[in-house]
N, C-alpha and C positions, 0 to 999 in steps of 0.2 A: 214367031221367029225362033227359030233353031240355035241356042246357043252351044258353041264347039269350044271345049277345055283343052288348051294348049300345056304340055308341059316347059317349066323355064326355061330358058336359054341360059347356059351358063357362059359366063362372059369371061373369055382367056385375057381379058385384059383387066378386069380388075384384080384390083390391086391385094395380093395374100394376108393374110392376119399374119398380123404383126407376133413372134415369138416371143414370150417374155422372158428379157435374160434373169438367167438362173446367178445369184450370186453366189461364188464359191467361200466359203469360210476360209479366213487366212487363219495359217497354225499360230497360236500365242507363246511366247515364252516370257518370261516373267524376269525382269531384271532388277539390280539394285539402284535407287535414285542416284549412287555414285556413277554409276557406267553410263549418264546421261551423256557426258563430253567425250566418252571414249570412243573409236573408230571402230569397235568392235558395233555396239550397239547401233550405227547406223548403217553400216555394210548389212546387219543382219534383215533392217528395215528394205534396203536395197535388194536384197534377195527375194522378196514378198512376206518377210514374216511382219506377226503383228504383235511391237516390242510393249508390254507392258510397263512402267515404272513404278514399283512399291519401294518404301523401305522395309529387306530384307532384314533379318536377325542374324543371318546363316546364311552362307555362300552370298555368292556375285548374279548367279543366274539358275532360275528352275525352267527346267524342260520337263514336262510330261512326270512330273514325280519325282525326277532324279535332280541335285542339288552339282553345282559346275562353280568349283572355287577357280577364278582367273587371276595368275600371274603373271606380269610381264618378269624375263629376269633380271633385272635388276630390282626389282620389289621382293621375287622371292629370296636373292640372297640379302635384301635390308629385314625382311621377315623373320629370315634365319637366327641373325645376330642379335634382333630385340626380341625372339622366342615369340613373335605375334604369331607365327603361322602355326605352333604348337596349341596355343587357344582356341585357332582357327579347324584345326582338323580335329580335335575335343569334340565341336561343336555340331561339324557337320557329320559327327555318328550318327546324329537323330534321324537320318536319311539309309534308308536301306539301300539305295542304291548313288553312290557320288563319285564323284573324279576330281583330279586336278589336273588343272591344263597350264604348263609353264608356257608362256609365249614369244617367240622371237630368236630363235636359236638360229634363223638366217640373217639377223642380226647382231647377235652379241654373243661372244663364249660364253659358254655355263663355267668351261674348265677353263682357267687359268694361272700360271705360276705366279706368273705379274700381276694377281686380283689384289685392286687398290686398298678392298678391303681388308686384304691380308687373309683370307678364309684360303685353307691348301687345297687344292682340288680331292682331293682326296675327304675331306669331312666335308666337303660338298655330296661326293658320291656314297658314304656312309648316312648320310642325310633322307637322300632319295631313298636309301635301301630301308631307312626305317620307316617312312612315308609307307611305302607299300605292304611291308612286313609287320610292324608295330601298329602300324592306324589302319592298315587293309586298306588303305585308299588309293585306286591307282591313275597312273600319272600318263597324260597325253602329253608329247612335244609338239608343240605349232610353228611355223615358219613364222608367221606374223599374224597381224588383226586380222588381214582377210581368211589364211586360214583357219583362225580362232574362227569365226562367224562361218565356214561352212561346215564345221565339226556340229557347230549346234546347230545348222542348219536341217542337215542328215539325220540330226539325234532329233530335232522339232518334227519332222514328218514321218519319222517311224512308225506313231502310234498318237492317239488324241486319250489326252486322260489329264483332269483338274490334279492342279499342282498344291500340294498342302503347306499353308504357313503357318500351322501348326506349331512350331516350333520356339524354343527361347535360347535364352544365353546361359551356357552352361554356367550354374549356380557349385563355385570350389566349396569346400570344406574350411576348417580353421586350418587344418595341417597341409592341404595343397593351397590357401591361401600363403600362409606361412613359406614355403616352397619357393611360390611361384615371384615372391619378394625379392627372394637370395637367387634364382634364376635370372634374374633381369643383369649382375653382376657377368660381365665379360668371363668366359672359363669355368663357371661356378653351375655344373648339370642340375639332373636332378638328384644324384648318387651324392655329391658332394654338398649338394641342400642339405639332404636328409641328415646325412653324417654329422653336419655342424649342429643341425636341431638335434641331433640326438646328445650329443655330448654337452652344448650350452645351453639347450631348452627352449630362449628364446631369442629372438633376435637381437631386443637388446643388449645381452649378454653376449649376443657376437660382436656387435660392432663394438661394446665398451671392453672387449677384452682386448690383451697385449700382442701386438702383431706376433711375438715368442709363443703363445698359448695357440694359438691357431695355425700355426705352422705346425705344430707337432699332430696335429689334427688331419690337415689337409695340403701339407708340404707345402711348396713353392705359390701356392694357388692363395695364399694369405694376402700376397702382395696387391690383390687385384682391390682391400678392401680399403690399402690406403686415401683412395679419394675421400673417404667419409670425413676426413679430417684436413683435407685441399679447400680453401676458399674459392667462392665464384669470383671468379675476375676476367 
């Protein structure tokens, strides 16, 4: 018997191999376990990124390397007046590359005359200018959260590169520990720090001296030290 080799039939009806989906990697950005409640951090999730939670040492948020201090404004001017956000820009030097992002300016004046907290607009805008000029750090304005989260958005897909937390909490000295004491005092810079330590030595000797001795020192700015000697009540 004569066997005849047929080539296959291919059959248009079955059914194709199946394509295996390809998963795309979502961009990471790296947040502070505070920002867990903030609408920032879930708008960003909303976007497709993929929000890490550490606690940070430094800054609010790393993207790609770069260090992202987040204020709303009314945080940055309660920051201003307790000198927190001067610690804060200290800190995130360690980052070669940083910003800060005030948020909410389609909500709230930055500037106003009627600011409750009595801050002039004006040493508000001498504020900023030293941000940029004195710490090199410069300042984005955001409408609100959502466009806080597409700022980092755009900054998260730029580029993929591990974010370092490297990083610590700037370690003062005795003489900016010293300082940074007498800074916490309403009105009291770092110029008029210094001036007092230079003249009284040490702090004790400031607060134990005669409201008379410190005025000749540092004029009208004496008065701010009367509370040392106000009861809590």
């Amino acid at each position: 018997m004569k066997t005849i080799y047929t080539k296959p039939i291919f059959d248009i009806f079955s059914k194709k191999p199946e394509r295996k989906k390809v998963e795309i990697e979502k961009q990471k950005v790296i947040a502070d376990y505070r920002e867990k409640s903030s609408l920032v951090a879930s708008e960003l999730i909303a976007l497709g990124l993929e929000v890490e939670f550490r606690e940070l040492k430094v800054a609010d948020y790393l993207v790609n390397d770069i260090a992202v201090e987040r204020k709303t404004i009314s945080d940055f001017i309660s920051s201003m007046l307790n000198k927190r956000i001067i610690r804060q820009l200290q800190e995130i030097q360690q980052y070669e590359k940083k910003f800060l992002i005030i948020e909410g300016i389609d909500e709230q004046e930055l500037y106003s005359d009627d600011n409750p907290t009595g801050l002039h607009p004006n040493a508000i805008r001498g504020f900023l200018l030293s941000i940029i000029l004195k710490f090199k750090v410069p300042i984005i304005f955001s409408k609100n959260y959502e466009d806080t989260a597409k700022f980092i958005n755009v900054l998260a897909r730029k580029k993929e590169k591990e974010s370092s937390l490297n990083v610590s909490k700037k370690t003062l000295n005795k003489k900016e520990r010293m300082q940074f004491i007498l800074e916490a005092f309403p009105g009291i810079g770092p110029k008029t720090a210094k001036k007092l330590l230079e003249e009284f030595k040490t702090i004790k000797n400031i607060m134990n001296s005669p409201r008379e001795e410190l005025e000749k020192t540092i004029g009208k700015k004496a008065d701010v030290f009367k509370i040392v000697d106000e009861d809590y009540q």
